[in-house]
N, C-alpha and C positions, 0 to 999 in steps of 0.2 A: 221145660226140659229142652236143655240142645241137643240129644243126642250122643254128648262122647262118652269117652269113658270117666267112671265113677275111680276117681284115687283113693284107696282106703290104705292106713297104717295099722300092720299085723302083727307086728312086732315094736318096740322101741328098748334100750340100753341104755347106760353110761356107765364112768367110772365114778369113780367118789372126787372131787372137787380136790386139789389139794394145792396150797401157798405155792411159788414158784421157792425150791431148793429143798423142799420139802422131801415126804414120801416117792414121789417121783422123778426125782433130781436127777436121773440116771437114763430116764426114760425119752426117746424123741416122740413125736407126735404122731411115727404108724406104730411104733410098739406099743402108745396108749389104746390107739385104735382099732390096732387086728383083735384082742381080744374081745374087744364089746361086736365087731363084725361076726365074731363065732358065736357069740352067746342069742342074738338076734337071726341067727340062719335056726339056729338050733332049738329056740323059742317058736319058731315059726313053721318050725319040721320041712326047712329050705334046704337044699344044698345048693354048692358053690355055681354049676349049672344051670340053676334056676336063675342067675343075677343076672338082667342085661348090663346094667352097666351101675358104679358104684360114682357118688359125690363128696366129697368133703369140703369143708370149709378151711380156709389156714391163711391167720395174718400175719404170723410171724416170720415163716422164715424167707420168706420171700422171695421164694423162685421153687422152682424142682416139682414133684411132682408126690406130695406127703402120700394123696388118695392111692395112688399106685404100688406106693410099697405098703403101705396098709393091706392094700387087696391080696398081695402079693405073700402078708407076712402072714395072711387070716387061711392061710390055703386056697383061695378060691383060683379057678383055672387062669393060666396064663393069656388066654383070650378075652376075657373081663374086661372091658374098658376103664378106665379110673381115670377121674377129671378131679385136680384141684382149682376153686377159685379164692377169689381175696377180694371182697366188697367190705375188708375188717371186720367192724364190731357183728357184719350181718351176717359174716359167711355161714356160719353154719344153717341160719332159717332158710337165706336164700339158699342154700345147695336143697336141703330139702325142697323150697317152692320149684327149683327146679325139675328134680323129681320127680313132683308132680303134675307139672306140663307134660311131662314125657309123655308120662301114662295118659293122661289127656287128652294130649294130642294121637296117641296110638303109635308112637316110637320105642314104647318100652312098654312089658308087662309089669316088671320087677326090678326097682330101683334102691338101691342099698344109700343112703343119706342123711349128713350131722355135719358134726365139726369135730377138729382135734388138736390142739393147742399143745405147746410145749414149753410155758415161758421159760423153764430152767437152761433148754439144748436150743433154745430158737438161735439163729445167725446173728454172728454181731455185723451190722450193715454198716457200710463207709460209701462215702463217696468218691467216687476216683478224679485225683487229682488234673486239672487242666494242664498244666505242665509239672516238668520233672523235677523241679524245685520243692513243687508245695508239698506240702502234708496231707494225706487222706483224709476226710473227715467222716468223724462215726455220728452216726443219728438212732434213736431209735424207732421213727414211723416215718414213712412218708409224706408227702406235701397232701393236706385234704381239699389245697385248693390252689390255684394257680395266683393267688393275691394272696402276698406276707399280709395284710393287715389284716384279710379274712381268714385266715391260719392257724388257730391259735391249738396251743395244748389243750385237751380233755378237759385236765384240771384248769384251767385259764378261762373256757368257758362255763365249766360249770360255778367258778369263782364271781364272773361275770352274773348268771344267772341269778344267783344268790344276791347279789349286789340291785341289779334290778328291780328283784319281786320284795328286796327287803326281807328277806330267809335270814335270821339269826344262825349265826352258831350251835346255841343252846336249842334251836328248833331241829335244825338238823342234825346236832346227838342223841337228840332225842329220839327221832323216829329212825334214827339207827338203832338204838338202845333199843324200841320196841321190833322192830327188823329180825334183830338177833333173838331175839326174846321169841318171836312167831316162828323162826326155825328152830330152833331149842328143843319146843314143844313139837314141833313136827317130827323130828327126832327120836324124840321118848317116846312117840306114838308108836300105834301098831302097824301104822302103814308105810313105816319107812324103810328101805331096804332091801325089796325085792328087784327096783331095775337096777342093782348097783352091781357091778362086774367088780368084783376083790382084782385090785391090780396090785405085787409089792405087797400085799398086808394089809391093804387101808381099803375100808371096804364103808367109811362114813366120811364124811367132807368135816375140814378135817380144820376147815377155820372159822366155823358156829362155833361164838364161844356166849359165857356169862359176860357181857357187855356191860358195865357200870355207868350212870348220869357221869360223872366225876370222873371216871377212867374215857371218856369218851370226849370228857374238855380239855383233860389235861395233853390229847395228842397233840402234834405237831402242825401246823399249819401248813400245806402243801401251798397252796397259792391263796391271795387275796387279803381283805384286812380282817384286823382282829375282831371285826365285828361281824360279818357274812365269812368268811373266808372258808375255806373246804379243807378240812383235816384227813391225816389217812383215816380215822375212824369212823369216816362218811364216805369212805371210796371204796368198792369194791376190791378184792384184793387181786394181785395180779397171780396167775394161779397154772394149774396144770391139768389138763383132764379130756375127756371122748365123749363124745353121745352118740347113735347110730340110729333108724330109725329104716324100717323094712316098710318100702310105701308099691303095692301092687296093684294093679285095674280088678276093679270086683270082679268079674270074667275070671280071670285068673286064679283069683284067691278062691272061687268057687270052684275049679278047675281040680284043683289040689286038695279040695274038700277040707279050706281050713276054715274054722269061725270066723264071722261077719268081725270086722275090725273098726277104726276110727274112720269115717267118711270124713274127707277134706273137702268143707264147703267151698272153698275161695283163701286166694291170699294175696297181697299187694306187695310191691317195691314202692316207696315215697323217697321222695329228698325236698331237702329246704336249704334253709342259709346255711351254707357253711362255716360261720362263725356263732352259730348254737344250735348243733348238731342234736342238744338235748330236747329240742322243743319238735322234729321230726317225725316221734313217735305217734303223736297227736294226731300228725298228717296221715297216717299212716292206719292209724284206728277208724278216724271220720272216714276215708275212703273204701275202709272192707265194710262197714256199717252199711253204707250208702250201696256197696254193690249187693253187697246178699239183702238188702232191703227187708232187715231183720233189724228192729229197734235195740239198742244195749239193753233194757230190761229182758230181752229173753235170753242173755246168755246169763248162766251162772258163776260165772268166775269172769275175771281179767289180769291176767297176770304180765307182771310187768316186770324188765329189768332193769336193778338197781345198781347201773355204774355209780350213781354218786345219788346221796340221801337227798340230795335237793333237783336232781332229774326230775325221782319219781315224786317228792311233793308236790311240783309244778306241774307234772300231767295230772297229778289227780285232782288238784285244786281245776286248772283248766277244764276238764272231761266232766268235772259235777257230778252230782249224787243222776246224772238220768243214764250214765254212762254204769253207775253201781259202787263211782269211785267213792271217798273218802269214808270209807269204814274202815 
């Protein structure tokens, strides 16, 4: 034991998942956000008072301050501090690890933290011309590295990957096909639905669908060749949607006489090569392993995200059955 404080999660939210132009096509990314902010104060029998300070994640629009009008739009007081950051694909985990440093370190009791994404209203970004001649140029993401030949698009490396490990096509619609098939049933179960905040009407994500072998070959090839190459029906979709996550020092949550919540063992930041960004994750699992010095056989789940069907085959094949992967 060190001594600090224990971060437990007392609450958590989100919205229902939805396609960019979708159900939410209207919506920017604190309007996704203030309501899952209320429904997570209100779970937790919080008011706005109780928040030291609120996180979000946001890699779209890139600049301003999303977390702030979220706070702003949730009702919480105007003295609330609100921080957005932009680590991309991470921000939302890391806004939460942040979070919980706070509370760890003894900076905050009660940290309000997720992400909020808008790809329908996100900013169309240009680069501003060197001189008065040229023409602005539009881009959609940022440089993820200061070397073009280490650079590549999402799809380019995960195109890459595939090419590499020798990942078919047909292997990768595949375990999309079973992907879609595993939330389907999650779905139709009885446990799905309770953290989901009805935003607009849609109150289930809302691009789970019946995946077919054959409707999953015949998409379109995003990048690569026709034999590895990565279709949209192996990409995650590009989407619209909130998660919130109420993370307090046990002191506190005892304070308020609310039930024992999630204990946050430990979390890491990793980075790797920037030209396969997909194979980080790995880095990223080995080092929380190794610091909680808790073997992967004692946890029960691992859950992973699947930007592209052939990420998550390569980390499970890499991680092995001692990690719990490939089942």
């Amino acid at each position: 034991m060190t001594g600090k404080p224990s971060a437990i999660i007392v609450a958590a939210r989100r919205t229902a998942v939805a396609p960019r132009g979708g159900a939410f096509r209207h919506l920017q990314a604190d309007e996704l956000a203030a309501p899952v902010i209320e429904a997570v104060l209100a779970d937790a029998g919080l008011s706005g008072a109780d928040v030291d300070q609120v996180i979000l994640g946001n890699a779209l629009y890139g600049g301003g301050n999303p977390a702030r009008l979220a706070t702003l739009r949730a009702g919480l007081p105007e003295t609330v501090p609100a921080m957005t950051i932009d680590t991309q694909c991470c921000s939302g985990l890391d806004a939460i690890l942040q979070a919980v440093r706070l509370v760890e370190a003894g900076a905050a009791d009660c940290v309000l933290a997720g992400g909020a994404e808008s790809f329908s209203r996100s900013a169309i970004r240009m680069h501003r011309p060197i001189h008065p001649d040229e023409t602005p140029v539009a881009y959609d993401r940022p440089s993820f590295s200061p070397w073009p030949d280490r650079d590549p698009d999402l799809s380019e490396a995960a195109a890459d990957l595939a090419r590499q490990r020798g990942l078919s096509r047909d292997a990768q619609a595949a375990f999309a096909v079973e992907s879609h098939r595993k939330a389907l049933a999650f779905l139709e179960s009885g446990e799905y639905g309770p953290e989901i905040v009805p935003v607009s009407g849609l109150s289930r994500d809302a691009f789970t669908r019946r995946l077919e072998l054959k409707t999953a070959l015949r998409a379109p090839v995003i990048t690569g060749d026709v034999d590895t190459g990565v279709s949209t029906a192996m990409t995650a979709v590009a989407a619209d949607a909130a998660a919130v996550v109420a993370v307090m020092s046990e002191k506190k949550a005892r304070g308020l006489g609310l039930a024992a919540g999630l204990r946050v063992l430990d979390g890491v930041m990793a980075a790797g090569d920037p030209a396969q960004p997909a194979l980080v994750t790995q880095l990223a699992i080995r080092r929380l392993v190794e610091q909680l010095e808790r073997y992967p056989e004692a946890f029960d789940a691992i859950e992973l995200m699947e930007a592209y069907a052939v990420q998550a085959m390569a980390t499970i094949t890499d991680l092995g059955p001692r990690y719990g992967a490939g089942e």
